[in-house]
N, C-alpha and C positions, 0 to 999 in steps of 0.2 A: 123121229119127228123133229122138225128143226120150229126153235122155239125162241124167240125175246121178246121179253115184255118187259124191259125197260124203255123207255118212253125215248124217241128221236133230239125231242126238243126239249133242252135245258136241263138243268140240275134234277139229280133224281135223289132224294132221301132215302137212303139206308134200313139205318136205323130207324127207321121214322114207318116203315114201309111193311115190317111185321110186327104182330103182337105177340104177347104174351098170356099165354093160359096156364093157370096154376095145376100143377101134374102133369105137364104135356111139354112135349117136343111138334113145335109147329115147324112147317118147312115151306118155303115157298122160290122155284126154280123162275130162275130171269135168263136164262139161259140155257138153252138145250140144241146144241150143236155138232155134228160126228168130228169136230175139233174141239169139245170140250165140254164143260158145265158150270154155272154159276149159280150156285144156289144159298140161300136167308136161309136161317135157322133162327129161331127163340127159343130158348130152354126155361124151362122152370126151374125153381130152386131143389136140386138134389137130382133133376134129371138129368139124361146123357145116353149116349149111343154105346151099346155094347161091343165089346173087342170084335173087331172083326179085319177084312185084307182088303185091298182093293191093287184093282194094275197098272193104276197110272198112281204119279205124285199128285198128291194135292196142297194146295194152300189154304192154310186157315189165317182170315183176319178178323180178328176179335173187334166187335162195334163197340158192346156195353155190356158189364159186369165183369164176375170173374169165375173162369172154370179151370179144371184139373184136365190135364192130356197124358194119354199114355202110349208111348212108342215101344214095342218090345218087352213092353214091361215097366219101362223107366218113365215115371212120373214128373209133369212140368207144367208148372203153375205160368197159367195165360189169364192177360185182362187187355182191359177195351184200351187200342191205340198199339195193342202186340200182334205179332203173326206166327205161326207155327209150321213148319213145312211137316205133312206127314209123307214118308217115303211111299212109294209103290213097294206092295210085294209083304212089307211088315205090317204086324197086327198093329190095331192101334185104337183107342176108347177117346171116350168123351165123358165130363160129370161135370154138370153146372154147381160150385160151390156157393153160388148166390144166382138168381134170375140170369140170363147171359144169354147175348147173341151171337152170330157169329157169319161169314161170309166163306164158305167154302167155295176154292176156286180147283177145279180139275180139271187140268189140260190131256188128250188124248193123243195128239197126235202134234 
């Protein structure tokens, strides 16, 4: 299904544009394209996405707070105004160490 819901006209707010729910991982796709994906994340304080792989690279740009990343195994402290490449192929986690957003960007093709 090809999908945007970012708005044509003007600036669109980010950050601004998901909430936050306490114990939850909220997600919300701006993008669903067989060239890729753009999708809002909110994390609560202590949540996060367990290890898992995916087949393409993806981009992480941190909007607000700060979370822990794990590539391989190897731990790496991201906050708002950072970005993180996670490789295709390697495992790789997510843990909000305070509230945290975040901007996953995966290209396919």
């Amino acid at each position: 299904m090809e999908e945007t819901e970012i708005p044509v006209k003007g600036a669109y707010p980010l950050a601004a544009s998901i909430q936050y729910q306490a114990d939850s991982v909220v997600s919300r796709t701006l993008v669903n394209k067989p060239a890729g994906t753009v999708t809002l994340f909110a994390f609560g304080k202590e949540q996060g996405l367990s290890e898992h792989t995916a087949p393409f690279d993806a981009q992480v740009l941190v909007l607000d707070g700060r979370a822990e990343v794990s590539i391989s195994g190897n731990w790496f402290s991201v906050a708002a105004g950072e970005t993180i490449l996670l490789p295709a192929g390697l495992p790789h986690a997510v843990k909000a160490v305070e509230a945290f957003k975040m901007l996953l960007i995966m290209i396919k093709a």
